[in-house]
TIZAFI-786966 format. One line per 3 residues: number of its first residue (from 0); their letters; for each residue x, y, z of C-alpha. Coordinates in Angstrom, 1 decimal, always signed. Layout:
N
NUM	a	X,Y,Z; ... $
! end
This chain:
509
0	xxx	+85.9,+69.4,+122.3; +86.8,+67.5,+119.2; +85.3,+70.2,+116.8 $
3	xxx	+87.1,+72.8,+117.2; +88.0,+75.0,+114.5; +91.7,+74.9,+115.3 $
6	xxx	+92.5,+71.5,+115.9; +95.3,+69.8,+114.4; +95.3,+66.2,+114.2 $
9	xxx	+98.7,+64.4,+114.2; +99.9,+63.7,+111.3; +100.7,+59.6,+110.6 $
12	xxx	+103.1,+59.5,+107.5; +102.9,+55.5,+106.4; +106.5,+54.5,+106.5 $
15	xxx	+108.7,+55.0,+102.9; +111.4,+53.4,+101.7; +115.2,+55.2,+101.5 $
18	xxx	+114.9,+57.6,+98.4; +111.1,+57.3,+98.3; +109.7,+59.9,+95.9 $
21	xxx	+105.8,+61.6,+96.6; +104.7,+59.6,+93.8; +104.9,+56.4,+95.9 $
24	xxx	+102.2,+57.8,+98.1; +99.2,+55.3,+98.2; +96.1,+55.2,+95.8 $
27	xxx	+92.9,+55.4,+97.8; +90.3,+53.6,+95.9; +86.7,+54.2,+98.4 $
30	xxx	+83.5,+51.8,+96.9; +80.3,+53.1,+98.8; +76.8,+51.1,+98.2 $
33	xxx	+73.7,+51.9,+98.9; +71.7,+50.9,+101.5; +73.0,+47.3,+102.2 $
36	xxx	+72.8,+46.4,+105.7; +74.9,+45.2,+108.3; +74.3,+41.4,+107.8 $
39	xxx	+73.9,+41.6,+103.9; +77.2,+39.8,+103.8; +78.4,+36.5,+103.6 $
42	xxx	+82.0,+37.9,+106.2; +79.6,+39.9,+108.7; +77.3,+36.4,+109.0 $
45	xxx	+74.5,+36.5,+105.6; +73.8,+32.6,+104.8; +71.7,+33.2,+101.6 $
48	xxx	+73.8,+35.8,+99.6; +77.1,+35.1,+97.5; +79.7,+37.3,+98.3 $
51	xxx	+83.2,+35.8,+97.5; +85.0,+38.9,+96.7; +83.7,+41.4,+99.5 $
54	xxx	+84.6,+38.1,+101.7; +87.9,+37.9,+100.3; +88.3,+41.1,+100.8 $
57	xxx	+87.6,+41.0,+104.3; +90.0,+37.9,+104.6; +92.7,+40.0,+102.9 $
60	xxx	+92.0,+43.2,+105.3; +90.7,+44.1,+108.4; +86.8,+43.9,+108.5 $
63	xxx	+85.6,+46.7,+111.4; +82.4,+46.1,+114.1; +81.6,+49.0,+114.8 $
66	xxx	+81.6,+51.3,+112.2; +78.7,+53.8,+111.6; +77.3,+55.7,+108.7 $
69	xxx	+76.9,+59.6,+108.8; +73.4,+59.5,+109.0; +70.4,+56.6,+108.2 $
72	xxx	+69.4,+58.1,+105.1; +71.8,+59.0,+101.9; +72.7,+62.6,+101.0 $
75	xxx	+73.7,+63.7,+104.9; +75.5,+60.4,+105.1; +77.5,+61.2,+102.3 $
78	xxx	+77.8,+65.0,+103.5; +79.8,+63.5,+106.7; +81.8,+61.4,+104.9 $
81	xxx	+83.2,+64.2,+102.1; +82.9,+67.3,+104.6; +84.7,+65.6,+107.9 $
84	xxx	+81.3,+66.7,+109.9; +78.6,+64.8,+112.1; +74.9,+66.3,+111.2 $
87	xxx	+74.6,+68.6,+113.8; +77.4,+70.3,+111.6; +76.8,+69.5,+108.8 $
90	xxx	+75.4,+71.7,+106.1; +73.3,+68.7,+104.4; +71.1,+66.9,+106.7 $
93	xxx	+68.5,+65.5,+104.7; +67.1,+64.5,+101.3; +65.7,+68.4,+100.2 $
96	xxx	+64.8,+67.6,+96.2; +65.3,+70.4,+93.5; +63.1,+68.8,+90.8 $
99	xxx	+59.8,+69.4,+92.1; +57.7,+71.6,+89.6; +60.1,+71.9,+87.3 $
102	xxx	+59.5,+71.8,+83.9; +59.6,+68.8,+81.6; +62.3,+67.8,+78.5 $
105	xxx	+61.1,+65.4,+76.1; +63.6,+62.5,+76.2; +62.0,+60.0,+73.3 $
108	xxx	+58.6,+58.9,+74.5; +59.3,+60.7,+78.2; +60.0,+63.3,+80.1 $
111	xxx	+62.2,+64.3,+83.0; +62.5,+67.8,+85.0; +64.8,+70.3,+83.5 $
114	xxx	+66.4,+70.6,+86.6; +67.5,+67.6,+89.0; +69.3,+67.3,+92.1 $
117	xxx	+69.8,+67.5,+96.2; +71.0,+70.6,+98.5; +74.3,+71.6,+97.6 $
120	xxx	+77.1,+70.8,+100.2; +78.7,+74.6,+101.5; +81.1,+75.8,+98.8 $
123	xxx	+82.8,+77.2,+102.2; +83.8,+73.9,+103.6; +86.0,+71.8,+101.9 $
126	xxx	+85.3,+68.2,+100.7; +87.6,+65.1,+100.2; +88.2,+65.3,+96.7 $
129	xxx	+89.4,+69.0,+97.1; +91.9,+67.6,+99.4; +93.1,+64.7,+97.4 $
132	xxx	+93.2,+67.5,+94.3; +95.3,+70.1,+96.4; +97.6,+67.1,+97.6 $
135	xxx	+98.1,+66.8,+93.3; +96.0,+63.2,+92.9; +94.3,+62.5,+90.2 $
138	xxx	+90.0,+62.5,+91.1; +87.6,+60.3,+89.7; +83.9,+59.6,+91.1 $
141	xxx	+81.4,+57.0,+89.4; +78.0,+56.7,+91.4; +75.6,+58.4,+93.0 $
144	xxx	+76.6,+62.2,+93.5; +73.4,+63.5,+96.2; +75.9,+66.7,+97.1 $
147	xxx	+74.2,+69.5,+94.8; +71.9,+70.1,+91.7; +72.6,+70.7,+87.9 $
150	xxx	+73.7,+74.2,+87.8; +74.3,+74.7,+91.7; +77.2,+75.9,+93.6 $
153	xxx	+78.4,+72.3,+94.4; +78.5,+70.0,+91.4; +81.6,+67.2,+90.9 $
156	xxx	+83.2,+69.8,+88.1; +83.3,+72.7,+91.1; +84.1,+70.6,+94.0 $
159	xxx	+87.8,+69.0,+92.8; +86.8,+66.0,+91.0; +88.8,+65.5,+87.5 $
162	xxx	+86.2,+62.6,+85.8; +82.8,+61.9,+87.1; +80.1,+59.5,+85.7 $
165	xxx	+76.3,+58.5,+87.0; +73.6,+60.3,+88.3; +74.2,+63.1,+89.6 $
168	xxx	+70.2,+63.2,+91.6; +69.7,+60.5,+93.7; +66.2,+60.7,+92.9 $
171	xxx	+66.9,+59.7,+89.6; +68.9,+56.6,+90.8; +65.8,+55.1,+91.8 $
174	xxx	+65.7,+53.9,+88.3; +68.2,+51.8,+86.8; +67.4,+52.0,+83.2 $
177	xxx	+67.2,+55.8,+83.6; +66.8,+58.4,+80.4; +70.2,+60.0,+81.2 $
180	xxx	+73.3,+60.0,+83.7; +75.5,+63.0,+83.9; +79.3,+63.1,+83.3 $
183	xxx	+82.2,+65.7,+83.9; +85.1,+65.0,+82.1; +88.2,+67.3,+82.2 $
186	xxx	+89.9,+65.4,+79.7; +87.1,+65.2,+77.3; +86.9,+68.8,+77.3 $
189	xxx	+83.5,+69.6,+79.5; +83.5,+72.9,+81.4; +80.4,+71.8,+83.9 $
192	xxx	+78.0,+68.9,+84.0; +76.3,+67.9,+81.2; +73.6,+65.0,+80.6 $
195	xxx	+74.0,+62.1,+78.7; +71.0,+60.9,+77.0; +70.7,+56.9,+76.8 $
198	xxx	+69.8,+56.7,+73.2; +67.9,+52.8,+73.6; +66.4,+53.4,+77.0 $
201	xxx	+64.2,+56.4,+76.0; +62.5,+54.5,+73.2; +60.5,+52.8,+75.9 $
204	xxx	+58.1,+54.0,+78.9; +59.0,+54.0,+82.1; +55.9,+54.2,+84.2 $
207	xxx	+56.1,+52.5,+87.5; +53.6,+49.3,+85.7; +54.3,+50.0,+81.8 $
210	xxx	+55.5,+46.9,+80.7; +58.0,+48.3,+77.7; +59.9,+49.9,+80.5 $
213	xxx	+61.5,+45.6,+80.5; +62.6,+46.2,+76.7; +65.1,+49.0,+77.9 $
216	xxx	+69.0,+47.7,+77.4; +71.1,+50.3,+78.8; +71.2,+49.4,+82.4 $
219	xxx	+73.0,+52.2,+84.5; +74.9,+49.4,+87.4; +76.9,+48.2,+84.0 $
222	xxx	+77.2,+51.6,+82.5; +78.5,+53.2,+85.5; +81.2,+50.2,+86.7 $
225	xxx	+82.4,+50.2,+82.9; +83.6,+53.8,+82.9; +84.9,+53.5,+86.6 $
228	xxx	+87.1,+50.7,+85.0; +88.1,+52.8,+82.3; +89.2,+55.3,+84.7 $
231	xxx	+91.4,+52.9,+86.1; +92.7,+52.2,+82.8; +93.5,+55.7,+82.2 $
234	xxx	+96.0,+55.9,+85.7; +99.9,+57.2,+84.7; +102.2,+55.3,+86.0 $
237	xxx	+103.1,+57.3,+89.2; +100.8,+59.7,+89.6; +98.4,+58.5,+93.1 $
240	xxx	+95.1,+58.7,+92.4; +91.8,+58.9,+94.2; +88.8,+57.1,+93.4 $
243	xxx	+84.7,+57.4,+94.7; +82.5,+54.9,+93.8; +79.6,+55.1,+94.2 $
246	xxx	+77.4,+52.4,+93.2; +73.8,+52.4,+93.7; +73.1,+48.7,+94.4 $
249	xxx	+71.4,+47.2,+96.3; +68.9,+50.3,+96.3; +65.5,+49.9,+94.9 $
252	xxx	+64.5,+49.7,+92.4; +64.7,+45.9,+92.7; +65.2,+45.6,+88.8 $
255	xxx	+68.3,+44.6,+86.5; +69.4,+41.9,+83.9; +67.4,+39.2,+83.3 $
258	xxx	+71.1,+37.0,+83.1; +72.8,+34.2,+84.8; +73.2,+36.0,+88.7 $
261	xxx	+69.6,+36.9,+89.0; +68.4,+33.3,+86.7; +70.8,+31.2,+89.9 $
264	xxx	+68.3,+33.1,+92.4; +65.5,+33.1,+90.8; +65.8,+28.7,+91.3 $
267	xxx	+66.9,+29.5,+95.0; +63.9,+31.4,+96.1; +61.1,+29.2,+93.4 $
270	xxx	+58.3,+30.3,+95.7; +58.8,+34.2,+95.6; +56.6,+36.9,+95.8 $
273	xxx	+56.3,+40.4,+93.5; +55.9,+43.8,+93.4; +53.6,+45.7,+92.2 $
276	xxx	+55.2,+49.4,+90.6; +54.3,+52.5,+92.3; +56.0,+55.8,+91.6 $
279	xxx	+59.8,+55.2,+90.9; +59.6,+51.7,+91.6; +59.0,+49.6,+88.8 $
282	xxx	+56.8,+46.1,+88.9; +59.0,+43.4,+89.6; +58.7,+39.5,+90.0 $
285	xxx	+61.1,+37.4,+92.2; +61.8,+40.1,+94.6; +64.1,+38.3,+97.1 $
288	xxx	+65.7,+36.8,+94.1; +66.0,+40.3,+92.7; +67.4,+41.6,+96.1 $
291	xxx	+70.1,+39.0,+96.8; +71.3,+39.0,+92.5; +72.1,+42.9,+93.2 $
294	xxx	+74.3,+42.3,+96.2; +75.9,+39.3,+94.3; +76.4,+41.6,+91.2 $
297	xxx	+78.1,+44.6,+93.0; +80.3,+41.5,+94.2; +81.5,+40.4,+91.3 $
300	xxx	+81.9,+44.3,+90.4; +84.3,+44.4,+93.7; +86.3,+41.7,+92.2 $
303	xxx	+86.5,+43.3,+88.8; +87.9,+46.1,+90.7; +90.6,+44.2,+92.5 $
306	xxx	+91.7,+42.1,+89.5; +92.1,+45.4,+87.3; +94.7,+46.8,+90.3 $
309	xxx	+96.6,+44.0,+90.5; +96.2,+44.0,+86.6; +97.6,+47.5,+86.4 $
312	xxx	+100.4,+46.5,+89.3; +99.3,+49.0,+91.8; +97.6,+46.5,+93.9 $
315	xxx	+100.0,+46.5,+97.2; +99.8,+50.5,+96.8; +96.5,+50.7,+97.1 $
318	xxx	+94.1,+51.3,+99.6; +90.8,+49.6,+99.0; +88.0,+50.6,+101.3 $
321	xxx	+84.1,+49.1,+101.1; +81.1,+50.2,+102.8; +77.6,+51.5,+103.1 $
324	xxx	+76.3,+54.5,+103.1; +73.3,+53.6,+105.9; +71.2,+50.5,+106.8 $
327	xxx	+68.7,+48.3,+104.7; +66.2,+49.3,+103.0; +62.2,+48.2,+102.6 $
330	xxx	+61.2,+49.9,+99.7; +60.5,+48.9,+96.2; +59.4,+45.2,+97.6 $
333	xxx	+62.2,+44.6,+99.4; +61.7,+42.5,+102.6; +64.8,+42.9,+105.4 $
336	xxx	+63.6,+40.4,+107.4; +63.0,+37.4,+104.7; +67.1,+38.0,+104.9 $
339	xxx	+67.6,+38.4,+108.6; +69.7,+41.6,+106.7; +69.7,+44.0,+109.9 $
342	xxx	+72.3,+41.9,+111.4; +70.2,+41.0,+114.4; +70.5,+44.9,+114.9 $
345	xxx	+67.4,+46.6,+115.5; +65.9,+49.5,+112.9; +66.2,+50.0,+109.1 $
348	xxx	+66.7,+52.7,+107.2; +65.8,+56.1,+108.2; +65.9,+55.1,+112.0 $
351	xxx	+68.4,+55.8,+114.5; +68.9,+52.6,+116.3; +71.7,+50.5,+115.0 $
354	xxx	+70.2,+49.0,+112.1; +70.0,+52.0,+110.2; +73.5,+53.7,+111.0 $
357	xxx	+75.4,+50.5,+111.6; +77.2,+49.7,+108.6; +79.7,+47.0,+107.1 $
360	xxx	+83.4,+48.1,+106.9; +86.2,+46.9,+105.3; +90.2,+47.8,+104.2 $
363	xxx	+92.3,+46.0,+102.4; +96.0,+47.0,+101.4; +98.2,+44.7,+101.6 $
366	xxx	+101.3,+45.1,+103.4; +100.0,+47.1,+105.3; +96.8,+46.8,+107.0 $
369	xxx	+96.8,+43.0,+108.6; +95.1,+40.0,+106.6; +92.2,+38.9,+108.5 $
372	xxx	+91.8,+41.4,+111.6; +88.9,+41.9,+112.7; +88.1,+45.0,+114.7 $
375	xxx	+85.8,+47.0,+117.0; +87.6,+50.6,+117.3; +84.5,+52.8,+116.6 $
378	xxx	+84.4,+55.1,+114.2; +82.1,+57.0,+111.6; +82.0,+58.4,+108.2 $
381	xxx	+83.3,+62.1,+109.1; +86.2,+60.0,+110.4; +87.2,+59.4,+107.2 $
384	xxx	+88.6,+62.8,+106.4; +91.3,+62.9,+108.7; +92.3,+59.5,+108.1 $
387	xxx	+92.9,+59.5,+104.7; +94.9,+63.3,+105.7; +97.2,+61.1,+107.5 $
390	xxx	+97.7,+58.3,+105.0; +98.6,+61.1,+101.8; +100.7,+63.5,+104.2 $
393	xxx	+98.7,+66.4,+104.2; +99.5,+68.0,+107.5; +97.0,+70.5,+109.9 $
396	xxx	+94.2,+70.2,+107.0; +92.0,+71.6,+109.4; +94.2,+75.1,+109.1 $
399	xxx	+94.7,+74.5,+105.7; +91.0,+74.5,+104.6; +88.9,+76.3,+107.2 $
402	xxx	+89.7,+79.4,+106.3; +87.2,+79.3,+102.8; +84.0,+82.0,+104.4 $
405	xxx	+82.4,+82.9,+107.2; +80.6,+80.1,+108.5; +81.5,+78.1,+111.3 $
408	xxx	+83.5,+75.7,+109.8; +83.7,+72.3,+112.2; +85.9,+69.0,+112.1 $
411	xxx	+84.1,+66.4,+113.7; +86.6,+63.1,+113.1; +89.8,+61.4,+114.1 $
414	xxx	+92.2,+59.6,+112.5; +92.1,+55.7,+112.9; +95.1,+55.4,+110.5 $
417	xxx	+97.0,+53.8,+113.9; +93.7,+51.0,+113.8; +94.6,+50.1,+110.3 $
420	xxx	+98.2,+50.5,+111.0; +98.5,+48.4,+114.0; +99.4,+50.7,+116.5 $
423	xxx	+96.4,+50.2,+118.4; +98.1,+52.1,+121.3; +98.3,+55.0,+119.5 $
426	xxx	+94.8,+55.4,+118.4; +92.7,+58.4,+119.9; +89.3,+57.0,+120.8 $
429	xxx	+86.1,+59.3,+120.4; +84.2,+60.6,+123.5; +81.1,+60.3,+121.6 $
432	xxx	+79.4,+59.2,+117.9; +76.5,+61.8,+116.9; +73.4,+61.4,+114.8 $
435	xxx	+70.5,+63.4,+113.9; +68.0,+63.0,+111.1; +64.9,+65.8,+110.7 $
438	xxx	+63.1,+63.2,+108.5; +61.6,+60.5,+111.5; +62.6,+63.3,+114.0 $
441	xxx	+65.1,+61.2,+116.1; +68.7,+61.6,+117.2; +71.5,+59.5,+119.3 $
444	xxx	+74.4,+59.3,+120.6; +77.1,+57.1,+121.9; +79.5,+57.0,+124.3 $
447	xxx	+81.3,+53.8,+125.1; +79.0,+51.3,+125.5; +76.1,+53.2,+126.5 $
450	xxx	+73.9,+54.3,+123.7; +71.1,+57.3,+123.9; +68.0,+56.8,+121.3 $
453	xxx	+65.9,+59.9,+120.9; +62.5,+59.7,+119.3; +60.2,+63.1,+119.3 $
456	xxx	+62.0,+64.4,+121.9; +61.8,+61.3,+124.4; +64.8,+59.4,+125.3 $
459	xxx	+66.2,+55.4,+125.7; +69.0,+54.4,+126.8; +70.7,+50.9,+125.9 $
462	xxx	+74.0,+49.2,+127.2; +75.0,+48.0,+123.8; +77.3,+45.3,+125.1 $
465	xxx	+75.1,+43.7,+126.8; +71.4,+44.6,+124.9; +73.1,+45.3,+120.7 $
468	xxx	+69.3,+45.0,+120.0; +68.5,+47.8,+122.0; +65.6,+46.1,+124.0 $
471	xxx	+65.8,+47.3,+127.4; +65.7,+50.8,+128.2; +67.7,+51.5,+131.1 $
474	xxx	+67.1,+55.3,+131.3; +65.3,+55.3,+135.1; +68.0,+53.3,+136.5 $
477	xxx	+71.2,+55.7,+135.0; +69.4,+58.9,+134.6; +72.7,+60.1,+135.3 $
480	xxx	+74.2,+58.8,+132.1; +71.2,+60.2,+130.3; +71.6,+63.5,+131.6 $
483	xxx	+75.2,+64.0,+130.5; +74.3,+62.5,+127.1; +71.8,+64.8,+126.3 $
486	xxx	+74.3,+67.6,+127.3; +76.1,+66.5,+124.3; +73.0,+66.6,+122.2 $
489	xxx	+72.4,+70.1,+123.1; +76.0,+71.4,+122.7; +76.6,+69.7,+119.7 $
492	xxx	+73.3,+70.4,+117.6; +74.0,+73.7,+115.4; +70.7,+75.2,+113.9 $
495	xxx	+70.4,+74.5,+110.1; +70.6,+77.6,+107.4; +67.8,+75.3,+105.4 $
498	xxx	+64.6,+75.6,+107.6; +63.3,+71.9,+106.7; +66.9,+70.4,+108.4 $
501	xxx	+65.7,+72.0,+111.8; +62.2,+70.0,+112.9; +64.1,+67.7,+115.0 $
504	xxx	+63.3,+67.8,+118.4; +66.1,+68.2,+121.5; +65.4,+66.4,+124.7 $
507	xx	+64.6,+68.7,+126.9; +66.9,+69.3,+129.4 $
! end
């Protein structure tokens, strides 16, 4: 069983030249987005969208088929991804919100709770960038935190990251001309998380339909990619570093500059419709035009990225990773389908079938991982622990961190450092891929081809080599194959310590 406490993975040192110091270990540089779907780019098959750097991207690395998110919705999917866990494990299965009822600051002609934030991850597991700290990398993460609330037990300053911009609520990234991000910064002298008040937004409303909330300047996708590029800048010569960003584009709000990306969409798509604002969503015209100018954008912030390595001449000793954190979205105005954005993948986000959990996946690091490959090895997020274990040299990290408390303290993933490698020979395959989400009460799982879909209890099963759209549920004719996968279901669901993360229901057996 592949969460075992004890298991040690192999370790896969990448090969080092005669007299090769530590320092030549690689950079990891991770860019998650936000709910972009499977087919929301030009290299995975979007016609309508501009995507030249992700595509070059792809054409400079290997572009994966079957990769999966955590979970459909945000804050779990990140959980899997930083703790190493699928959410039957995991601590953080859901979107539970700390700012309800709290009590209001004045921010100019607003107000926002005193107190903002998601469920903390465990402070007894560990998380990625406590590994990359203990392996002596330098830690930066600019984004979208969703792993704890101002003041809890898990914030960036707690949990082994050095510099940290954005918002540290993904509530509050639901706005992108918000009244404040947070930052940690070690070097700047900060002892915890603090809020940074944006001066020229909070002159203005920002009620869902109050038109002043357009004369707001300080727009948080700019702020947030600046200071990740600073961090960049700030890199010594030879020490590795790890970086986490975490952009929140394309999420809704469908709103940003009025300039030159969104102006070439707004001719594409002359005959658009709008939105009208309700709750955290602002009013909004053009909003396919909106939709496809903030894919484009975080584009031509990917190709920022990779001109500022080659810039800084770390570039080959780099590896560059891209992906989302679950599938499209419809909120805020947006319209999947106008897009054909799941892929040909049925479900969006929040759903368990492969429109929400499939996600786009790329590497790039030249040298190294072949130009051009394309691949279907399956994988998911909590897969991403071990592998970057293997590609820094940390050896048996599941002994070395499992010992923080008392809890049961699972690994859930495996190494595909041989995929990206080339030693496809080598590469340990998973018996099964795991999801559940408490939200829209479903769960799945896959094994090989087949795939089980649960919903309220009741289960489908799909042959996704021969239906990917999950049309044709063949659960009378291989009840056998249901049967074992709901064995996995029930041995690998753990009850939740937070009450909300447990309304999901189990098959019965």
């Amino acid at each position: 069983m592949q969460h075992n406490v004890l298991l040690s993975f192999p370790l896969l040192l990448v090969p080092q030249a005669a007299g090769a110091q530590a320092d030549s270990r690689p950079n990891v540089l991770f860019i998650l987005c936000d709910d972009m779907g499977y087919g929301d780019l030009g290299c995975y098959g979007q016609p309508f969208i501009a995507t030249p750097h992700i595509d070059r991207m792809a054409a400079e690395g290997m572009r994966f088929t079957q990769a999966y998110a955590g979970s459909p919705v945000s804050a779990p999917s990140r959980a899997t991804l930083m703790t190493g866990q699928h959410t039957g494990h995991t601590h953080v299965r859901g979107n539970k919100e700390y700012w309800q009822g709290r009590p209001q600051v004045q921010y100019g002609v607003t107000q926002e709770p005193d107190r903002v934030g998601q469920e903390p991850y465990d402070d007894r597991h560990v998380i990625l960038p406590e590994i990359f700290k203990a392996n002596g990398y330098a830690t930066g993460m600019f984004g979208k935190w969703a792993g704890g609330y101002e003041g809890s037990r898990s914030t960036p300053d707690k949990r082994g990251v050095d510099e940290y911009y954005g918002y540290l609520c993904q509530y509050m990234a639901h706005r992108y001309y918000p009244n404040f991000l947070n930052r940690f910064s070690r070097s700047a002298g900060d002892t915890a998380v603090v809020r940074v008040v944006l001066e020229e937004n909070v002159r203005h409303g920002d009620g869902p339909t109050d038109p002043d909330y357009a004369l707001r300047t300080q727009y948080s996708g700019d702020l947030i990619h600046r200071e990740a590029l600073r961090w960049l800048d700030r890199q010594r010569p030879g020490q590795p570093f790890y970086g986490f960003f975490t952009y929140t584009l394309p999420h809704a709000e469908l709103y940003q500059p009025d300039d030159s990306i969104l102006q070439s969409y707004k001719e594409k798509f002359c005959h658009d419709k709008s939105f009208r604002g309700v709750g955290r969503y602002h009013a909004t015209e053009n909003v396919h035009a909106q939709f496809a100018a903030m894919i484009t954008r975080l584009d031509a912030y990917v190709g920022e990225i990779m001109d500022k390595l080659k810039e800084r001449g770390v570039d080959e000793n780099t590896i560059l990773i891209f992906s989302s954190d679950n599938g499209p979205h419809e909120e805020g105005g947006a319209d999947p389908a106008f897009f054909g954005r799941d892929g040909k993948l049925k479900g969006l986000k929040r759903s368990c079938h492969e429109g929400g959990i499939r996600v786009p996946f790329i590497v790039r690091w030249p040298g190294h991982v072949e130009a051009g490959a394309v691949n279907d090895h399956q994988l998911a997020f909590y897969d991403i622990m071990p592998t970057f274990c293997d590609l820094v040299g940390q050896e048996n990290y599941v002994e070395a961190f499992s010992s923080r408390g008392d809890a049961p303290d699972y690994f859930d993933g495996i190494s595909f450092a041989p995929t990206l490698l080339g030693n496809d020979e080598a590469q340990q395959r998973h018996d099964f891929l795991y999801w559940e989400f408490h939200e829209t009460n479903q769960m799945a799982v896959r094994r090989g081809d087949w795939k089980l879909y649960v919903s309220k209890g009741l289960c489908q099963l799909f042959n996704l080599v021969t239906d990917i759209h999950e049309d044709h549920d063949l659960s009378a004719e291989r009840p056998d194959i249901v049967a074992e996968l709901k064995e996995i279901i029930w041995r690998e669901h753990t009850p939740s310590p937070v009450p909300m993360f447990n309304s999901v229901t189990l098959p019965e057996r």
